[in-house]
N, C-alpha and C positions, 0 to 999 in steps of 0.2 A: 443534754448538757447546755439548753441555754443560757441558764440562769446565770453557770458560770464564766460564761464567756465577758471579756473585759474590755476593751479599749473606745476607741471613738470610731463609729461606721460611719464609712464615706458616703450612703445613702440610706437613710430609711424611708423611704417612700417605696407604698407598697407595690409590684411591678412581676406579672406575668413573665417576661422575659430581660434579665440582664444583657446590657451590652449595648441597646439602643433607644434614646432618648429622644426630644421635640428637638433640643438644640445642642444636637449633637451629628457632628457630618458623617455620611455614611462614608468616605472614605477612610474614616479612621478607626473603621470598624474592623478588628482581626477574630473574633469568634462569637458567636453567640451562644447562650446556655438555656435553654427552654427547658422551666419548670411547672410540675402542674398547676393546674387553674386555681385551684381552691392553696396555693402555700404562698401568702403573701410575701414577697422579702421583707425579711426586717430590720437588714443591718451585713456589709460586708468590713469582713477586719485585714487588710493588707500583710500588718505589721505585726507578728504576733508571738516573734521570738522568745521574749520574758514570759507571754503566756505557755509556751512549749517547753522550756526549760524552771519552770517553774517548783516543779518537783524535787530537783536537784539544786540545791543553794552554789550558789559560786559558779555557776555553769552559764552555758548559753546556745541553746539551739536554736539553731538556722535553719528554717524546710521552706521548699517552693510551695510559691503559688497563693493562697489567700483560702480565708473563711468566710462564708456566706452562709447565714441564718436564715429561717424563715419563720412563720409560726407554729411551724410541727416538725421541720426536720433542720440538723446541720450540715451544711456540706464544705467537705474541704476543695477544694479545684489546684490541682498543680500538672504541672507539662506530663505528656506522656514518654516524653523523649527530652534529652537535654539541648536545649536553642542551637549551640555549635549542631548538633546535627540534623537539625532542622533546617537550619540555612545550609548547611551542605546538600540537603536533599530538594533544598530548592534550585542550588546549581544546577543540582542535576538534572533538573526540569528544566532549567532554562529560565527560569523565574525567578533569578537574584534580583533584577529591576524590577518588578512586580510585588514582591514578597518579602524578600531577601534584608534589603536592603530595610525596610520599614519594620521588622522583625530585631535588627542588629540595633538599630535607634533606638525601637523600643524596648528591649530589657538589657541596651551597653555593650552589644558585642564590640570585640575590635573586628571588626569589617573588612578593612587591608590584611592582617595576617588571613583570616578565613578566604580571602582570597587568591592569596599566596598558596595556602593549603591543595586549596581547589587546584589552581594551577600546576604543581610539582603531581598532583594527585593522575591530572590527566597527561602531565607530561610524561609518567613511567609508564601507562599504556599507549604511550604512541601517538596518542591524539594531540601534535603538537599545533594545529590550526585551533583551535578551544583553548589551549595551555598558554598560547600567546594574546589571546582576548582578555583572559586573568588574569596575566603577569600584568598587563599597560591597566586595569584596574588597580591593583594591589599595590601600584607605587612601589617594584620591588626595586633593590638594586642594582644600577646597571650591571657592574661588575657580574653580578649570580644571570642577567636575562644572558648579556652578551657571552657568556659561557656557555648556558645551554645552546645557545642560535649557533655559536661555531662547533659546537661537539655533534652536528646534524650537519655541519656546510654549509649554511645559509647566510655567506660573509654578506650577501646584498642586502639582508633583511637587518646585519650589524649597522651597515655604512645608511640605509634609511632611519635607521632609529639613532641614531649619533649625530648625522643630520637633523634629525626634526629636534634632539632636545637644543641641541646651539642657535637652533632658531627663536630661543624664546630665552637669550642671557640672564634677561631681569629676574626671572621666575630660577635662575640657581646661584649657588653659592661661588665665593671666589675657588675654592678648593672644588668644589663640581666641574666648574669649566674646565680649570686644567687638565683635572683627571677625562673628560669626556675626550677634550680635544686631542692631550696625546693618545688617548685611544685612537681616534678617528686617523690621526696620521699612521699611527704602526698597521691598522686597518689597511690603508690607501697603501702599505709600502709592501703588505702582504699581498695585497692583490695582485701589485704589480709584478711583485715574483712570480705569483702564478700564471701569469698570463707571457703566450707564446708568442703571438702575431702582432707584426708590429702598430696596426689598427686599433686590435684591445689595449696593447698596452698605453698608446697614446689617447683613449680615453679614457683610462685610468689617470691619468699623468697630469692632465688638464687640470681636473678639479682637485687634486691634491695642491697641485703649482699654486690654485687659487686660495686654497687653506693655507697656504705657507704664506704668502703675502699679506692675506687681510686678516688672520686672525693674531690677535697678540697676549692666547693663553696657553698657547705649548710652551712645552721644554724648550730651549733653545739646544740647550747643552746635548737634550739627548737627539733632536733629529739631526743636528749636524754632526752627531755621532755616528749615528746608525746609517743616515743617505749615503755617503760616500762606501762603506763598506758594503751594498747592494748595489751598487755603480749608479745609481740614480744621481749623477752629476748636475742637472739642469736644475730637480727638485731644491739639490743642496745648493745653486749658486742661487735661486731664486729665496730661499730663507736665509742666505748670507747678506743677499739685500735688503731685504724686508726689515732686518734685523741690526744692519749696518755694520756689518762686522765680516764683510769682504776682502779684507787685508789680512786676516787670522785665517779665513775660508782659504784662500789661493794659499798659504804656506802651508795649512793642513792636505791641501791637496798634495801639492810638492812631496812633503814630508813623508807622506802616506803611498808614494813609491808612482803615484800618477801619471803616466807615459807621456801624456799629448789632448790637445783640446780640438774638438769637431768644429769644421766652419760654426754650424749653427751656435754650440755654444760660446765660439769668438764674435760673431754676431752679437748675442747676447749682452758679453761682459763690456763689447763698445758702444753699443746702442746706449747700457745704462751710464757712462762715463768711467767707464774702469779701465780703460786700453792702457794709459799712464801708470797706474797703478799697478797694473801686470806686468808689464813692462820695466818697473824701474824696482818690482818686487827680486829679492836674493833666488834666481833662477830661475825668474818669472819667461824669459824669454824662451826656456827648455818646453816648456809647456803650448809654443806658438810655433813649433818648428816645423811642424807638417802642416803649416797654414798655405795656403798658395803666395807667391810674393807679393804678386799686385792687390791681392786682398788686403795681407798685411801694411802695402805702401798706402792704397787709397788711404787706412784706416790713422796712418800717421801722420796722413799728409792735411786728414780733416782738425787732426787734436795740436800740430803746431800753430801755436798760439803767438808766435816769435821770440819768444824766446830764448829758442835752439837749444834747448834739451833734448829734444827727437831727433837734433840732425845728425847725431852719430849713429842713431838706428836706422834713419834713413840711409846713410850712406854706406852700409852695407849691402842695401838692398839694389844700386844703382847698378852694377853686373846684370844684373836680372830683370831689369825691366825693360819693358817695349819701350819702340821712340815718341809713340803717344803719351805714358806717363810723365815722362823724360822733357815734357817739351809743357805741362801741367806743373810739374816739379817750379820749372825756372819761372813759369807764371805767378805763380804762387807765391814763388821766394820773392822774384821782383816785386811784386805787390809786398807784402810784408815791410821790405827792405826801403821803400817806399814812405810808407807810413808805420815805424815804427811805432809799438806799444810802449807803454810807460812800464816802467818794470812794479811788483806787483808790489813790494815794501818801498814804503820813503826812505826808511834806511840802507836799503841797495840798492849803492849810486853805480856798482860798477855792473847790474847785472844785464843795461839793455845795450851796453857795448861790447861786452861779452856775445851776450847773443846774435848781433847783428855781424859780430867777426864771423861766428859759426856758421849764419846763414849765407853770408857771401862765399866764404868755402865750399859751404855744398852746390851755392849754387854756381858757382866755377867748376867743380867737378860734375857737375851734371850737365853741364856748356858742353865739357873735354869729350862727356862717355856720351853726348849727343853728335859730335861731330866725327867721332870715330866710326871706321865702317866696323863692324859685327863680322867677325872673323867665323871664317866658314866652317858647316860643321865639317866634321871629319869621322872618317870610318874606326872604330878602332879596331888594329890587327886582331887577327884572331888568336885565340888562348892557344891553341896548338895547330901547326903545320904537317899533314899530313906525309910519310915516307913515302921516297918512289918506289915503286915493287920493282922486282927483276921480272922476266918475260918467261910465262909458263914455259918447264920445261916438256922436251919430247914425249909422247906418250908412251909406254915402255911395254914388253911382251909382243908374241908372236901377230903377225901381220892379217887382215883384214881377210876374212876369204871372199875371194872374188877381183883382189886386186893385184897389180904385179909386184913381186916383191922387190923387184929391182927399180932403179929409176926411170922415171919417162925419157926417151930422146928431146932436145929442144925442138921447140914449133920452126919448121922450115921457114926461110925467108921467100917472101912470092916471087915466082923469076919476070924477069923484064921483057914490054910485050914483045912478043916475032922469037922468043925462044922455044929452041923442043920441048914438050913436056918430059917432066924429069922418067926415069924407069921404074918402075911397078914394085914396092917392098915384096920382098921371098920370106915367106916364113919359116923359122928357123926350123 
């Protein structure tokens, strides 16, 4: 059937063997066809669907692979097996980089899904170290990797791969980040539940604190939702900051039925400049009540600025403090009082005579509760006073064998020296 064979061949130059050329690179070589000596090629046809479908008007068949003529025979060449499973059988060899890949190029596979493929393929038999090599090829979706990695436990292999993609912003989308990063946080919040000691849990804690503060593509909404109801207090005041919305954070605390704040996180909220602000928050001071006093005093005695806003809060605390604060206190105020501040508006003229009234009161009351002695402590009574018992009665029943039942005579008195001795007891 040469005669009728039809289209335009890509070579007719006559050639022993198909596939390799003078200027032609042998890397790009995928198979060779060796034909006998004596059948010159005369002609290959790629494209030969109208020739296939020919028979049938209005039709169109599609077959693999190409025609190659010679001078005595024709040959058709088409795969033995379909590409998709050729590139899977190169996974399986380990020669997707080798073959694999140069195969999908060459007749248009999609490459990512066949990898995908591959990967779910070894991840139902259990070979999840191979299944995670194909996944980070296949570009698949976070969402699908970080599901399979927690349905096995390997929340460490989540929290490094959530890490490495936020390391590289540019290369995602605004909508990627978010989603990666609230991942990475409910991550970091999950860990932290599970972990018992307080060692693990403080390095968990660390580099969460550090994702709360420097990243600016979570939720806001959801982690200051979810921290405070896992008790991660420190986490939540550290993205109240970051965030600037610390004055919403402390009423949610409150609101949310919050007992009391740890030195460390009163540390914290003064170090960044918030003492004032808790302080002067709707029952911000409930929250600072197991604080020790002179913590509390140092910490107001650093934020009056003179104005004497603090000195009512100060002057609750003058009962309780030692005569060292006490005698810092009136340094301080006299200094202040000293060199008053300008008050912070041009339009309040009244507010640095105001304040300086208040600072002279406290610090007259703190003169008064310095020069007073410290009234001693005292025992307090006890909650209940024990009754006096009455004095065991007699032992009752018959008498001891061996002793008399009657009573003893009294002990004689000794007679005076140069007297006779007394006469001899007669037994009855």
């Amino acid at each position: 059937d040469n005669g009728r064979a039809s289209g335009r061949p890509t070579s007719s130059n006559p050639s022993p063997r198909f596939g390799a050329s003078a200027d032609t690179s042998r890397d790009s070589i995928m198979q060779n066809f060796l034909l006998p000596a004596d059948e010159p090629v005369c002609g290959i046809l790629s494209d030969y669907a109208a020739v296939a479908g020919a028979d049938q008007p209005g039709t169109t068949a599609k077959l693999d692979g190409f025609l190659l003529w010679t001078a005595h025979s024709l040959y058709h060449c088409r795969p033995k097996m379909p590409p998709e499973d050729i590139f899977m059988a190169l996974v399986e060899a380990r020669l997707e980089h080798q073959g694999g890949e140069v195969l999908g190029m060459t007749v248009g596979l999609d490459v990512l899904r066949l990898y995908e493929a591959a990967a779910d393929l070894h991840w139902t038999r259990g070979e999840h170290g191979r299944a995670l090599d194909l996944y980070y090829q296949s570009n698949v979706p976070s969402a699908k990797l970080i599901g399979r990695l927690l349905s096995i436990g390997r929340l460490d292999v989540v929290l490094t791969h959530l890490r490495s993609q936020l390391l590289m912003p540019d290369a995602l989308s605004l909508g990627e980040r978010r989603q990666l990063s609230d991942l990475l946080v409910h991550c970091y919040i999950y860990r932290a539940l599970q972990t018992e000691s307080d060692h693990s849990r403080k390095e968990v804690l660390e580099p969460l604190e550090q994702l709360l503060e420097h990243n600016g593509d979570y939720s806001t909404e959801r982690s200051l939702a979810s921290l405070p109801s896992c008790n991660l207090i420190k986490p939540f005041l550290v993205a109240a900051h970051a965030r600037g919305t610390m004055a919403s954070a402390l009423q949610q605390l409150i609101s949310s039925g919050f007992s009391s704040l740890s030195a460390p996180l009163f540390d914290y909220l003064v170090s960044h400049g918030y003492l004032v602000m808790l302080l002067l928050s709707v029952r911000g001071g409930w929250l600072i009540r197991d604080i020790d006093p002179e913590i509390r005093f140092q910490a107001l005695l650093a934020a009056e600025d003179g104005s004497g806003r603090l000195a009512p809060m100060i002057e609750k605390l003058l009962t309780q403090l030692a005569a060292g604060s006490l005698q810092a206190l009136l340094s301080r105020l006299l200094a202040l009082l000293d060199d008053p501040q300008p008050p912070p508006h041009d339009d309040d003229q009244d507010a640095q005579p105001a304040g300086s009234v208040l600072l002279a009161e406290l610090a007259l009351k703190a003169a008064l509760q310095l020069a007073s002695p410290l009234p001693a402590p005292t025992r307090p009574p006890p909650l209940l006073t024990p009754p006096s018992l009455p004095p065991p009665p007699p032992p009752a029943g018959p008498p001891l064998v061996g002793l008399p039942s009657t009573p003893l005579p009294p002990r004689p008195t000794p007679a005076p020296a140069g007297s006779p001795p007394p006469p001899p007891l007669q037994s009855p």
